[in-house]
Every structure is written in C-alpha cells, then in structure tokens.
BARO-306153 format. One record per residue: x, y, z of N, C-alpha, C, O, CB in turn; residue in one letter. Coordinates in steps of 0.2 Angstrom, whole numbers, plus 5000, padded with zeros to 4 digits. Last residue first. Glycine has a CB too. Layout:
# BARO-306153
XYZXYZXYZXYZXYZa;...
//
This chain:
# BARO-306153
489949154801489449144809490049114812490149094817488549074809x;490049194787490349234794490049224800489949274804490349304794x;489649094779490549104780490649154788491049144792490849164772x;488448994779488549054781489249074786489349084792487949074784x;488748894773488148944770488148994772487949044770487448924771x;489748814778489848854771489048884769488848884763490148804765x;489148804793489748854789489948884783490248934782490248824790x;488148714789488148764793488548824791488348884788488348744800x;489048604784488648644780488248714782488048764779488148584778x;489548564796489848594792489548634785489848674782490248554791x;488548534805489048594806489348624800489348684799489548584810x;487548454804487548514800488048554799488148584794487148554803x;487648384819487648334810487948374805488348354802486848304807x;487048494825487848464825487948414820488448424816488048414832x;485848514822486348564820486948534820487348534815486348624826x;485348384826485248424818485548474816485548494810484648444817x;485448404840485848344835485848384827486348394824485248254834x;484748494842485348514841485748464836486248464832485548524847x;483548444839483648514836484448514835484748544831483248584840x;483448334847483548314842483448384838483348364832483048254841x;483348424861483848384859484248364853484848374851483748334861x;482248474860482648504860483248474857483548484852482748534865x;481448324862481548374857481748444853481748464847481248384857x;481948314874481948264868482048304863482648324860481248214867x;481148384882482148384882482248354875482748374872482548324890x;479948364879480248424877480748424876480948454872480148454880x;479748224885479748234876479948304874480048314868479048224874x;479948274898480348224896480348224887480948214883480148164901x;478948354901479548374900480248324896480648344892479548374906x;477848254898477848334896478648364894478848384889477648384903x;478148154909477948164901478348194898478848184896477348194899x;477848244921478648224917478448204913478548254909479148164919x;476548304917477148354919477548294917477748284911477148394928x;475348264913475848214917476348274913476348284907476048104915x;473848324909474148354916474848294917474848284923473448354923x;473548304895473448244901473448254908473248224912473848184900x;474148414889473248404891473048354897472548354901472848384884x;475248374890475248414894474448414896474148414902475448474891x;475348264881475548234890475148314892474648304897476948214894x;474948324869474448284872474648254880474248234884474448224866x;475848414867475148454868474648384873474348394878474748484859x;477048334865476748384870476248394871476148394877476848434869x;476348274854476348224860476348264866475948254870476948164860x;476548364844475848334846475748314850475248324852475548304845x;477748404843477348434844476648414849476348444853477348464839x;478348264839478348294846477948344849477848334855478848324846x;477748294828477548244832477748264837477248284841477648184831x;478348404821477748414822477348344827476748344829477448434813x;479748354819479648404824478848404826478748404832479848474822x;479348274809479748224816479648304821479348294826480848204814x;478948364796478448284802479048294808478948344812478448154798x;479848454793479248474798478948414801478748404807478748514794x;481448474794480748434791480448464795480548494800480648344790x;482748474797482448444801481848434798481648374799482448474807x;483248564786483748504787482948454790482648424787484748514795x;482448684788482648664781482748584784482348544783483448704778x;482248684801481748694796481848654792481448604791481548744794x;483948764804483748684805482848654801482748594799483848674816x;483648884795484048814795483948744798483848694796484548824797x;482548964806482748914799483048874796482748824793482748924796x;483448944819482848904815482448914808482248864806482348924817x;484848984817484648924817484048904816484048844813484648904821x;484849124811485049064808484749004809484548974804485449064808x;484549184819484649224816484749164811484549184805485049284818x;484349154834484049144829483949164822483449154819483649154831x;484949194845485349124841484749154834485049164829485149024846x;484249264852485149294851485349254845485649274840485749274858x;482749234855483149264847483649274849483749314845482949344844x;483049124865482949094858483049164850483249154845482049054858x;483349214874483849144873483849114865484249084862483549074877x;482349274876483049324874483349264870483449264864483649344882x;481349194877481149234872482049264871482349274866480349294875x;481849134892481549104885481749124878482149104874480749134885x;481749264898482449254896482449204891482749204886482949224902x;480549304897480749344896481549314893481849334888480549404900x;480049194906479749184899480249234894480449214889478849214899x;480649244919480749184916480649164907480949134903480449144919x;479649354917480649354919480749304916480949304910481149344927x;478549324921478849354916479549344915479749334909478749404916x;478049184923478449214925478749234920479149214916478649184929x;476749094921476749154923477149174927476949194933476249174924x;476448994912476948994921476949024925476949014931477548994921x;475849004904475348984909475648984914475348974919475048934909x;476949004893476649074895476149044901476149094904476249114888x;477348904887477548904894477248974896477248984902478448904897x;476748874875476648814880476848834886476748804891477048754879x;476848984867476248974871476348924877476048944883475748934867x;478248964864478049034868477349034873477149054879477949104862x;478048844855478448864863478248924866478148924872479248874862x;477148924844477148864850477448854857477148854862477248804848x;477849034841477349044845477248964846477048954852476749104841x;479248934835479148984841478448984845478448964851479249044838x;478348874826478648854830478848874837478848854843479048834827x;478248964817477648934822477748904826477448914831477048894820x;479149004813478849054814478249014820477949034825478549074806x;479448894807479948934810479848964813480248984817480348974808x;478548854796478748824801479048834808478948804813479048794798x;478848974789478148964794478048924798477748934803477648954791x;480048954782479848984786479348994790479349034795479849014784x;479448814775480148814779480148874784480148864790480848804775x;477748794770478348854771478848834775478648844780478048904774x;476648734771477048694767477948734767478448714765476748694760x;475148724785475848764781476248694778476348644780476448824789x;474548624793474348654785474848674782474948654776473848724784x;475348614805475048574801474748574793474748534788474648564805x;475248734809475748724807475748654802476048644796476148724812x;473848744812474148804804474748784806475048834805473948904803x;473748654822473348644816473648694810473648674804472648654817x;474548724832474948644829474548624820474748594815474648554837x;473848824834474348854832474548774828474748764822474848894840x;472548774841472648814835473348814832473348794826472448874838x;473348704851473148654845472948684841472848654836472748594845x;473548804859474148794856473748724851474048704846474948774862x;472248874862472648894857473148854856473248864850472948954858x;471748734867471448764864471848814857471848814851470948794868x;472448764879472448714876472148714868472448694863472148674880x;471948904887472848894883472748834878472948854872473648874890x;470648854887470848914882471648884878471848874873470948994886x;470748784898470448754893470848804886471148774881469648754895x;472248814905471648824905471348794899471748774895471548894906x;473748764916473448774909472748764909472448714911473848724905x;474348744928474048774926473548794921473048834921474248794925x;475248634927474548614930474048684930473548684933474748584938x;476248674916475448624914474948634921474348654920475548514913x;477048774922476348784917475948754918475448774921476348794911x;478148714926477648764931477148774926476648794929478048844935x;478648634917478448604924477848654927477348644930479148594930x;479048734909478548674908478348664916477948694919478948604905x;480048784915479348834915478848794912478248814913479348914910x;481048704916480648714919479848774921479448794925481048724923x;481348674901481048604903480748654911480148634913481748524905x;481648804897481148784895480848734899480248724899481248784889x;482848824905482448854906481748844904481248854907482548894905x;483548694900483648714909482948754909482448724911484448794910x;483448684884483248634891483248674896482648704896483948574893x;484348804884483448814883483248754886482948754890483148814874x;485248784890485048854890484348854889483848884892485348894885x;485748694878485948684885485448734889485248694894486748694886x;485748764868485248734866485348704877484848704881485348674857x;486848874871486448904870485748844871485248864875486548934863x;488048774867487648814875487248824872486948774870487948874880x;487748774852487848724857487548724865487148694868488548714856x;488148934851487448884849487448834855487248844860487548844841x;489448934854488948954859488148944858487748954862488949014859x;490148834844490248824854489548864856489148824859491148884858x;489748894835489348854837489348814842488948784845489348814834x;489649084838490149024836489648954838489148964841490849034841x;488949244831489149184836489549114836489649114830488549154838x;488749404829488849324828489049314833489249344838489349294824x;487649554826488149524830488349434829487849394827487849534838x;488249694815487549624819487849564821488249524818486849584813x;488649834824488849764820488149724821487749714825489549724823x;489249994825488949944828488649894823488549914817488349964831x;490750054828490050084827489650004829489849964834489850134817x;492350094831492050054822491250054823490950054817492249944821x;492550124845492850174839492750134832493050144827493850184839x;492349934850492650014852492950064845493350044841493349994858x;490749894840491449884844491749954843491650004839492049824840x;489149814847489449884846490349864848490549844854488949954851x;488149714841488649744842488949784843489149804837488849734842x;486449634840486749684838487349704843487249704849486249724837x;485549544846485649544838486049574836486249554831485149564835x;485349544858485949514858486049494849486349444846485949434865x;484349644866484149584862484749524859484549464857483749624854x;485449734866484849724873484549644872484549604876484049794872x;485349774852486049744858485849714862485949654862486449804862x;484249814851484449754846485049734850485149674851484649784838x;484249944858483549904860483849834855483349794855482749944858x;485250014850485349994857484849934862485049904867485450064859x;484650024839485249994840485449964846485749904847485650034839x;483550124843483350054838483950004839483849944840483350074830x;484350234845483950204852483850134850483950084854483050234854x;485150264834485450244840484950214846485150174850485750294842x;483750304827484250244825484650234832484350194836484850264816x;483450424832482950354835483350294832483250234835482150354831x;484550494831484350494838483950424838484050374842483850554841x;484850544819485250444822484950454829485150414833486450434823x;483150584810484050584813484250534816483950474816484250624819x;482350494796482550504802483050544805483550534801482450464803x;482350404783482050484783482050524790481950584790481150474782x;482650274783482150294786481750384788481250404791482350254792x;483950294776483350264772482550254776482050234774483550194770x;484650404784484150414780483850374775483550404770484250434778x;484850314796484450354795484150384790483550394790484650374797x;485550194788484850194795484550234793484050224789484950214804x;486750294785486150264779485550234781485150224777486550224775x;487150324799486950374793486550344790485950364792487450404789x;487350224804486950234808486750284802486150304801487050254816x;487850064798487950134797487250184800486750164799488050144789x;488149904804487549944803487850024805488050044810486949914808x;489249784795489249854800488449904798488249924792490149904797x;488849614798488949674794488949724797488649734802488649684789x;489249504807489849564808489749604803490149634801490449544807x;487949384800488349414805488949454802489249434797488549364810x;486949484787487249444790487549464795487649524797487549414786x;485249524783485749534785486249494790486149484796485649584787x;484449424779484549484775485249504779485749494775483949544776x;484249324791484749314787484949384782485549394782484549244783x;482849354798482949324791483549304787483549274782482849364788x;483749404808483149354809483349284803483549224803482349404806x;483849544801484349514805484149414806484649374805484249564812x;482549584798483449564793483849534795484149494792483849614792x;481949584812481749534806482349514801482649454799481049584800x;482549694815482749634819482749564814483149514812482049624826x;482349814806483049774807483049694808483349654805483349794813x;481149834811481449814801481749774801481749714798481949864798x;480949844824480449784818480949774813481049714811479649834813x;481649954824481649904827481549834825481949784823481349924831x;481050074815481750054815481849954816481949914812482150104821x;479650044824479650034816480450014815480549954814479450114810x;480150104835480150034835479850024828479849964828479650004841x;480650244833481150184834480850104835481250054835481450194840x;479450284828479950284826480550234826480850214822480050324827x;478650294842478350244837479050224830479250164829477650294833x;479750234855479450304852479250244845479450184843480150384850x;479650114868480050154862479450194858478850174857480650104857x;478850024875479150104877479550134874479750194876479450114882x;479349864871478949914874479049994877479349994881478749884880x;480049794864479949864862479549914865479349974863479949864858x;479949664870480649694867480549754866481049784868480849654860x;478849574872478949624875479649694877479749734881478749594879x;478649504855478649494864478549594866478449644864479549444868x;479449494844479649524848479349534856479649564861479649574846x;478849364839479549374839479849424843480349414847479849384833x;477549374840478049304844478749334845479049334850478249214838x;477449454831477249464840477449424842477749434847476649464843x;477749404819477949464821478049464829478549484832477449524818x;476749294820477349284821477849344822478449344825477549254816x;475749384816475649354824476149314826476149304832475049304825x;476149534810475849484809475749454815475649484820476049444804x;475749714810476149664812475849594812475249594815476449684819x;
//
C-alpha cells in the first residue's frame, strides 16, 4: 500500500479480516478513481467471484464502504456506489471549514519540530510531482498532517469521513480545473503562519483556501455534470 493509499484509508479498516480489507482497498480506490461511477450496482456474486471468495467477506467489504458513505444499499436492489448532488458537495465544503478550521486551531500550538518537518516533506514531492492525481493524493496527506497534532481522533476521524464521501470526484477534478501553483501557495503560507505559531493566520488562509476549491467547483458545475451524467 502506497502512502496515499494510507491517507486515504486511515483508520477505515481496522479489524477486518485480511480478505475483506484487500476487497475494501480495491473498491474504495474505484470508487475514488471514478472506475466506478455513481449508482452503478455492485453484484455481490461477480465481487465475489472475481475475488475468488464467498459473499460473506464481500458483504462485510460493502458494508465497511457504506460506513465510509462510498456505498448504498436500496431496499430489495442490493448495493450501489453511492452519489451526491452539488447541493451536498456545496455543504459538504461548509463541513470542512467548520471542522478543519478547528482542529487547526488546536494543532499548531502543538506542532513538533517533526510534524513540521513532515508536512514540508509532503509540500516538496508535491512540489516535484507533474501528476493531476498526485496532486490529489498529496493534497490530502497534507491536510491530514496539518491537523493530526490535535489529537482528536474523532475529530480527525470525521475530517477524513467528510473528505472521502465526496471524493470520488471532487479532487481530482477540481486538480484538473484548479492547477497546482495557486493551491500549492496556500499550501506554503499554511505551513509558514503555522511554523510561526499565529493560529489566526493559519486559519484564516485555510478558510481561504477551502473556499477558493469550492469557487472552483461552482464556476465548474456545469462541466461537472457533463463529465459525469450520474452525480
């Protein structure tokens, strides 16, 4: 598993059988990736046997993707990958201000030489990368770093929910539209109020920068739509 792999699931599959969390992995990623679009019907038969398995560990795999808000189940039709509307995008970025601008607040005066250290690891191989996916990729484990010093799992845990339900599309897509400089400065200026210890700073270029993701979605919408008919 790579180290965007680990960004992405976190602590999503702790305690599942090795079986179901390979299933788990596959999927989520497809799902992620776009491979698999919203409302296709996931057959738990052909799950199973392109994994060689019974539907016992496919249904656990299904149910740990619901949990994760990647996945649907409708009454008497089986289970779906789940969509969204841009009404709930829209909240959604509302959702990540709230929670993200405050686990800011509670990290920086935390933050160790180390934590600093890794996230300008992380800003330098985004910095190198040319990839719209790696963008996407790193992007995440940057945010995931920057509040992990809060040390509140829960909180970090709804973080992490908030950003895969949606994710299935928006970050890459927006990658595409949004470029990498204009994000990757923000990026910088974060790292730089936080290292300074000014918490509003901090915050205040964070809101920003959520902000200007969604602008980037809303400018998008319509092109949003015709790339992908069933969101």
């Amino acid at each position: 598993m790579t180290d965007s792999d680990s960004a992405r699931t976190g602590l999503a599959s702790t305690g599942l059988a090795s079986g179901t969390r390979t299933i788990v992995h596959d999927l989520r990623n497809k799902i992620l990736d776009g491979i698999l679009p919203p409302n296709l019907q996931l057959l738990q038969s052909e799950i199973a046997g392109q994994y060689g398995v019974s539907r016992i560990p496919v249904r656990e795999a299904l149910n740990q993707l619901k949990a994760e808000g990647l996945v649907t189940f409708k009454k008497n039709r089986g289970a779906f990958v789940a969509s969204a509307t841009l009404d709930e995008l829209y909240e959604s970025f509302d959702i990540r201000i709230a929670l993200e601008t405050y686990a800011l607040r509670l990290a920086v005066p935390k933050y160790t030489a180390d934590d600093l250290k890794e996230l300008e690891s992380i800003i330098d191989e985004y910095d190198e990368s040319i990839s719209p996916r790696a963008w996407r990729d790193l992007n995440l484990r940057f945010h995931l770093a920057l509040y992990a010093p809060c040390a509140r799992p829960r909180l970090l845990k709804l973080i992490e929910d908030n950003v895969l339900s949606n994710d299935r599309f928006v970050r890459t897509y927006v990658s595409l539209i949004s470029g990498k400089t204009e994000p990757q400065k923000d990026h910088h200026k974060i790292l730089d109020a936080c290292a300074a210890g000014d918490v509003s700073l901090a915050v205040r270029i964070l809101e920003d920068h959520i902000n200007a993701t969604r602008r980037a979605l809303l400018n998008s919408n319509q092109e949003l739509y015709s790339v992908h008919s069933g969101f």
